[in-house]
C-alpha positions as CSV (number, residue, x, y, z in Angstrom):
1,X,-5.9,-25.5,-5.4
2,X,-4.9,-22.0,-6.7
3,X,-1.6,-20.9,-6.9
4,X,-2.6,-17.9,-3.9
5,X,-3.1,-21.5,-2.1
6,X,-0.5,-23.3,-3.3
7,X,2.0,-20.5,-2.2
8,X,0.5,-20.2,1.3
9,X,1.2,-24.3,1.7
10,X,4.7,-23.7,0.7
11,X,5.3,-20.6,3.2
12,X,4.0,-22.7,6.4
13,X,6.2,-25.6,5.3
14,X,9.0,-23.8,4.8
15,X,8.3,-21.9,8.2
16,X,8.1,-25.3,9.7
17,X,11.2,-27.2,8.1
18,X,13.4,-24.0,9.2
19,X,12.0,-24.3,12.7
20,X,10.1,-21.1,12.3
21,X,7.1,-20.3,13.9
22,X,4.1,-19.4,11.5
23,X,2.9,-16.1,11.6
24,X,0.6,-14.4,13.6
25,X,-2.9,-13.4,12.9
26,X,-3.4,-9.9,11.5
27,X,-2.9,-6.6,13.6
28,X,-5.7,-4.8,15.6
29,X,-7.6,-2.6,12.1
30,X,-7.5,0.8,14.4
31,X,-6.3,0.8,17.9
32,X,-7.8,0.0,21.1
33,X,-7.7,3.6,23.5
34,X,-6.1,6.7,22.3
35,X,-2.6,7.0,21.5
36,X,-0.4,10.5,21.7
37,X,0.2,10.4,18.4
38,X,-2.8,9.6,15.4
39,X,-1.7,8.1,11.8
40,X,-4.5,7.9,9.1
41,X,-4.4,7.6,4.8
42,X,-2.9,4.9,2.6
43,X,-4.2,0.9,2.4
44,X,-0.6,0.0,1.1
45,X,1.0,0.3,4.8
46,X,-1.8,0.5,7.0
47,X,-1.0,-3.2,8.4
48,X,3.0,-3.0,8.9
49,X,1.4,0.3,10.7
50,X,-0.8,-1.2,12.7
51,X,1.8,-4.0,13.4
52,X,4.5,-1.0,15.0
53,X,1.5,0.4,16.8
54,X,1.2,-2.7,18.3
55,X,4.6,-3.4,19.4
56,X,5.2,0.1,20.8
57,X,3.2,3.0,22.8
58,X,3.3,6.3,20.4
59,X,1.4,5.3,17.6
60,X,-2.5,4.8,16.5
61,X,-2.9,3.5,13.2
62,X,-6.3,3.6,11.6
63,X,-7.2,1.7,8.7
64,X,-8.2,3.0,5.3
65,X,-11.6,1.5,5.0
66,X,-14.3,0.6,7.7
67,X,-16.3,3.1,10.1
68,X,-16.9,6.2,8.1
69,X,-15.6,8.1,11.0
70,X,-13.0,7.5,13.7
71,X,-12.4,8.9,17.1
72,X,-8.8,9.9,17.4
73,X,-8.6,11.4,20.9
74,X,-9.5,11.2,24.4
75,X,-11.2,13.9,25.1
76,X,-15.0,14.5,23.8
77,X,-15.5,17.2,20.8
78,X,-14.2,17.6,17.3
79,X,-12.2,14.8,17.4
80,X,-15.2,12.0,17.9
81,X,-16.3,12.2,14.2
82,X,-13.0,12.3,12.2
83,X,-14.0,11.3,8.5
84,X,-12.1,7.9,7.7
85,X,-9.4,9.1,4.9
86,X,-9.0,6.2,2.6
87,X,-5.6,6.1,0.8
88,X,-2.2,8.2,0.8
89,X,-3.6,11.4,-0.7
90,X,-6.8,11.0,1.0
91,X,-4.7,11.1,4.7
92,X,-2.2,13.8,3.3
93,X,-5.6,16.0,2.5
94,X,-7.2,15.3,6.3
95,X,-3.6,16.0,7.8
96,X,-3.6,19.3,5.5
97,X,-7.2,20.3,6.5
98,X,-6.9,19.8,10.4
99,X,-3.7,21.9,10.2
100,X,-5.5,24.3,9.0
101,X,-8.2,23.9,11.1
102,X,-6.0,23.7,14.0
103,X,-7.9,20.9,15.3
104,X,-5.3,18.5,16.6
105,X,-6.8,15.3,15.6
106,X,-4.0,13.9,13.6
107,X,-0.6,13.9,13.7
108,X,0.7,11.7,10.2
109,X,-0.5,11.1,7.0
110,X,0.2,7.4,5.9
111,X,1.9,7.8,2.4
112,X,2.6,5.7,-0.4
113,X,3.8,7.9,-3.0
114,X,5.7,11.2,-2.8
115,X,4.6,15.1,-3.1
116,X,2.8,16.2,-6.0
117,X,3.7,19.8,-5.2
118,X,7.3,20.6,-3.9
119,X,7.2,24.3,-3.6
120,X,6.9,24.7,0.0
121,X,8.5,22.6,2.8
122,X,4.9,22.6,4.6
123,X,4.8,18.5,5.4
124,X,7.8,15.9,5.2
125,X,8.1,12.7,3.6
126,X,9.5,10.5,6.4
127,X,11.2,7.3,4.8
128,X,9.4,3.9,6.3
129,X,10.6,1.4,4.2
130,X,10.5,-0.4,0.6
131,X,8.6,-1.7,-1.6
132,X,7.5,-2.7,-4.9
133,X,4.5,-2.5,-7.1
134,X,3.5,-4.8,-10.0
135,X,0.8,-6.2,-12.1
136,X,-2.1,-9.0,-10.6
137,X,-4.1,-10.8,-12.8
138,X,-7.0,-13.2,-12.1
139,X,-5.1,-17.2,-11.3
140,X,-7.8,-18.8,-13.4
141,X,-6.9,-16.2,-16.6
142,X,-4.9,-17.3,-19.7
143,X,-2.8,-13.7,-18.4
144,X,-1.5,-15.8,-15.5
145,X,1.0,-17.2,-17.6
146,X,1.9,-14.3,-20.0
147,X,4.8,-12.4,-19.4
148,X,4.2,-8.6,-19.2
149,X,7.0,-5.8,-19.8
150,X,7.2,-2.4,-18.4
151,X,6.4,-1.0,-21.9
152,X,3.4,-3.4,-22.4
153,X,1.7,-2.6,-19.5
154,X,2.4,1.2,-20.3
155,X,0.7,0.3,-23.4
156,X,-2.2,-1.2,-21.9
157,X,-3.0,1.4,-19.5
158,X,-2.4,4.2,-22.3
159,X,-4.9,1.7,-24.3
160,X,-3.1,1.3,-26.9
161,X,-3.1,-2.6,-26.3
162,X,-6.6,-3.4,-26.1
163,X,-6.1,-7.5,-26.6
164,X,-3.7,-9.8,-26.1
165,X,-3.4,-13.3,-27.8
166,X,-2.6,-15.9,-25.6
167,X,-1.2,-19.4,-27.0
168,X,-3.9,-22.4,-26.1
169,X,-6.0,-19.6,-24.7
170,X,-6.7,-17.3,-27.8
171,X,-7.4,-13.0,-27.9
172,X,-8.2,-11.5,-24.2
173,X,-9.6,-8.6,-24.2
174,X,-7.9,-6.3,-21.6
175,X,-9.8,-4.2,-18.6
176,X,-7.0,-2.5,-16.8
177,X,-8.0,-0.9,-13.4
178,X,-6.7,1.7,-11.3
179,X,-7.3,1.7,-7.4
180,X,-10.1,4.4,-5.7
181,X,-9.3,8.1,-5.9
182,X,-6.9,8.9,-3.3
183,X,-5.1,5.8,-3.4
184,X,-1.7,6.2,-3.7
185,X,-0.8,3.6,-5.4
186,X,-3.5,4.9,-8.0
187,X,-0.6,8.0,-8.6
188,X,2.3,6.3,-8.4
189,X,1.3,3.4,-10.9
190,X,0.0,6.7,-13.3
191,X,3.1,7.5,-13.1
192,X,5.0,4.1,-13.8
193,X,2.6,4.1,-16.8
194,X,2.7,7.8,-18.2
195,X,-1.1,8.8,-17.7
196,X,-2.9,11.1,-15.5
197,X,-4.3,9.6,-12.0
198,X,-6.9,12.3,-11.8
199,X,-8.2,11.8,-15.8
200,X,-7.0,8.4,-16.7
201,X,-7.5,7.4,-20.7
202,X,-11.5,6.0,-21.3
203,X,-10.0,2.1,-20.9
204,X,-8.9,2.4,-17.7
205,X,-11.3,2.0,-14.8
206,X,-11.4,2.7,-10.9
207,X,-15.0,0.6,-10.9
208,X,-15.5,-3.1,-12.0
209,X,-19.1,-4.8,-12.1
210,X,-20.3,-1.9,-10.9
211,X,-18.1,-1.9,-7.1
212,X,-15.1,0.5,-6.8
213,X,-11.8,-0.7,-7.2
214,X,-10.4,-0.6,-3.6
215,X,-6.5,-0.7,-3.6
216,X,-4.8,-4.1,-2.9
217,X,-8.1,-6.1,-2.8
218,X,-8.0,-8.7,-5.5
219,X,-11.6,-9.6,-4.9
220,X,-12.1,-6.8,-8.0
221,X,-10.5,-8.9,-10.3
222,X,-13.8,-10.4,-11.7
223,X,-13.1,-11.6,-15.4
224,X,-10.0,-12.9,-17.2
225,X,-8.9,-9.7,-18.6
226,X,-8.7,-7.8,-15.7
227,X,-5.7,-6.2,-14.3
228,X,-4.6,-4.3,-11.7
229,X,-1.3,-2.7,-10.1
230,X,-0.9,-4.6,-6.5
231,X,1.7,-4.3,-3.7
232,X,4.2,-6.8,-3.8
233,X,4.6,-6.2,0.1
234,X,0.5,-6.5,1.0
235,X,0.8,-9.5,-1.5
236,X,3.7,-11.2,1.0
237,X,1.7,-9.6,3.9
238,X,-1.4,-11.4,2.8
239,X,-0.5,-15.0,1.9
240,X,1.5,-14.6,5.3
241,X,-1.6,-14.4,7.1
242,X,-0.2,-11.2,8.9
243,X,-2.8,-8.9,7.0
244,X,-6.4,-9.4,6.1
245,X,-6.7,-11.9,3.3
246,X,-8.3,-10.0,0.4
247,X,-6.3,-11.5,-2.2
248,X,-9.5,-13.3,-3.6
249,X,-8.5,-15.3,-7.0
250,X,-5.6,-12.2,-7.4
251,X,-2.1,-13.9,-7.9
252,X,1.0,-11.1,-8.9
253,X,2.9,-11.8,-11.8
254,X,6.5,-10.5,-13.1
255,X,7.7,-7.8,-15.4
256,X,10.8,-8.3,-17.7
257,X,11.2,-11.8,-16.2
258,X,12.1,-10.6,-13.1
259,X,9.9,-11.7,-10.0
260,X,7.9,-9.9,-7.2
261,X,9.5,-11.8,-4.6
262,X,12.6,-14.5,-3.5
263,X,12.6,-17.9,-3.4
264,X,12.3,-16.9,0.7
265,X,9.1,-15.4,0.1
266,X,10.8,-11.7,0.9
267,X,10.4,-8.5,-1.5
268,X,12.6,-8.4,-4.2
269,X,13.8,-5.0,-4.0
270,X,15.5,-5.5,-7.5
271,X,11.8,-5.6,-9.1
272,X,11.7,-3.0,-11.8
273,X,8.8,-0.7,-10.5
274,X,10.0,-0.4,-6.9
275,X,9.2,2.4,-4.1
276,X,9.5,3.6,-0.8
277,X,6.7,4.6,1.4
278,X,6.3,6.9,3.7
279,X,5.1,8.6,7.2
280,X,4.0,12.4,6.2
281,X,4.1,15.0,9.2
282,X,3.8,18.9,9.9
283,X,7.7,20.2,9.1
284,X,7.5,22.0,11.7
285,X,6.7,19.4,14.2
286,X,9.6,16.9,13.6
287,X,11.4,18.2,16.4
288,X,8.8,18.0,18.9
289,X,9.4,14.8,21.3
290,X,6.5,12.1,20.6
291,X,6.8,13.0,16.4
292,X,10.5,12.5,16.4
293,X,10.4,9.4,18.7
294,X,7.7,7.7,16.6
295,X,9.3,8.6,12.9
296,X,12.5,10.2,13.1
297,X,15.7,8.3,12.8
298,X,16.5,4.5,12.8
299,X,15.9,4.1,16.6
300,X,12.4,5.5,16.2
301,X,9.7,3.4,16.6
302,X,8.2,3.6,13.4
303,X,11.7,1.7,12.3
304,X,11.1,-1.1,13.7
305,X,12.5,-3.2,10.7
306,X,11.6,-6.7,11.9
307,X,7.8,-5.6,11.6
308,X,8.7,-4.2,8.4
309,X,9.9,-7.1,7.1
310,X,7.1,-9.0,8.3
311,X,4.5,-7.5,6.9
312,X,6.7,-7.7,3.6
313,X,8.6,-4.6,3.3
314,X,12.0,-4.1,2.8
315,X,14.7,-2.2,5.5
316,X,15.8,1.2,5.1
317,X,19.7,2.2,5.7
318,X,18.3,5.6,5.9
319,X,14.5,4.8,7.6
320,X,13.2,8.0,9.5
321,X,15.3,10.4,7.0
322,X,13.0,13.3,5.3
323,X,13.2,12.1,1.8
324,X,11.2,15.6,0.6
325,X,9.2,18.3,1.4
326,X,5.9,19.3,0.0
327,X,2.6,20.6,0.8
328,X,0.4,18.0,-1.1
């Protein structure tokens, strides 16, 4: 049994012995029947997403990957063939181009990092919730026992570290990966590591035996020297059974000692790489009535923080606050 396993036997039974009922199965992947207000972009939150859509009225959700089009809204036209966006920068760019195109077919840009430009207050970066971002190695590697540092992995993704010796296992020679373009997490973890998202160094790949690297999806982690950055949230989420299990032979390991998650099987928001995600919407458009009530303030119902916690996230004091303003 692998340690993915071994960790989902020990979350049931610890359900069970605290007289708490095992989790549900995953969230509907896009909604059934239109909903006032359309979310699209990043993998990281698409299932805590998809979770508040299905506990309230306001919001449709649709997933990162699957159809290469959507149909966001009732009525026939434009809006039939949206293309899919898949990832945070992907969705910020459809929200930016149907603005522009005045076509109404989405309303919020799922986001997982922050603006890349901050000159203009165009869209806002609505705070969601928390989480954290680490390092997931293959659970049959000689890396699933090594312990990785900040500055190590910064040294492996600026390839400076090409191979690492393992004791009993020998030299492993490294293949660090980056999610698919537009992935959010693909920026923000180019940032963690001091490279550039768009040109990353000649080591680092977004493609592995041949298949793109999709964010989150351990099922890329093919050989014992791959690695790749992971959500410590869509790990929880996963082994929970609460979102689609594409963990694969991925397990997540710590940096500087300290772990991805509690001895409760929560986020442990004092992880070293930590970050809060994001709802992105037209600036102008946070006062109307449906966008405020979905994302803005504690009492909206994109705060719902027992989904959030659910699907691995942690709380917000502050949830449905504009943490910036941007325009990409």
């Amino acid at each position: 049994m692998n340690a993915k396993s071994v960790k989902r036997v020990g979350v049931v039974l610890g359900a069970a012995a605290l007289g708490v009922g095992v989790l549900g199965a995953p969230a509907q992947a896009d909604p059934t029947g239109f909903r006032p207000v359309v979310a699209v972009g990043s993998d990281t939150t698409q299932e805590v997403m998809n979770g508040i859509s299905a506990a309230g009225s306001l919001i449709g959700s649709y997933d990162a990957t699957g159809s290469a089009t959507i149909d966001t809204r009732s009525a026939a036209g434009v809006c039939d063939s949206v293309a899919r966006p898949n990832g945070s920068s992907a969705g910020i760019s459809a929200l930016v181009a149907d603005i522009a195109a005045g076509t109404n077919c989405i309303d919020a840009a799922r986001s997982s990092r922050g603006p890349k430009d901050t000159s203009t207050n165009d869209l806002s970066w609505v705070k969601l919730a928390k989480d954290a971002v680490t390092v997931a190695v293959r659970t049959d590697s000689g890396l699933i026992n090594h312990s990785f540092t900040k500055a190590q992995l910064q040294s492996i993704y600026q390839c400076s570290t090409t191979v690492i010796n393992v004791p009993g296992v020998g030299n492993i020679t490294l293949n660090p990966l980056l999610p698919q373009a537009g992935s959010g997490t693909r920026t923000y973890w180019a940032t963690e590591m001091g490279i550039n998202d768009v040109t990353p160094p000649s080591c680092v790949k977004d493609t592995n035996g041949g298949q793109p690297v999709q964010e989150h999806d351990g099922r890329a982690l093919l050989n014992q020297g791959d690695l790749m950055p992971f959500s410590i949230a869509q790990y929880i989420a996963q082994v929970n059974g609460v979102a689609p299990d594409r963990l694969g032979d991925a397990d997540v390991r710590p940096i500087g000692g300290v772990a991805p998650y509690t001895a409760e099987f929560k986020l442990n928001t004092a992880f070293p790489i930590v970050r809060d995600v994001y709802n992105v919407v037209k600036t102008t458009r946070l006062g109307e009535t449906n966008i405020a009530a979905a994302f803005v303030g504690t009492g909206s119902e994109a705060c719902d923080s027992a989904v959030i916690e659910t699907y691995g996230f942690g709380p917000l004091a502050d949830c449905g606050s504009v943490a910036f303003t941007g325009k990409n």
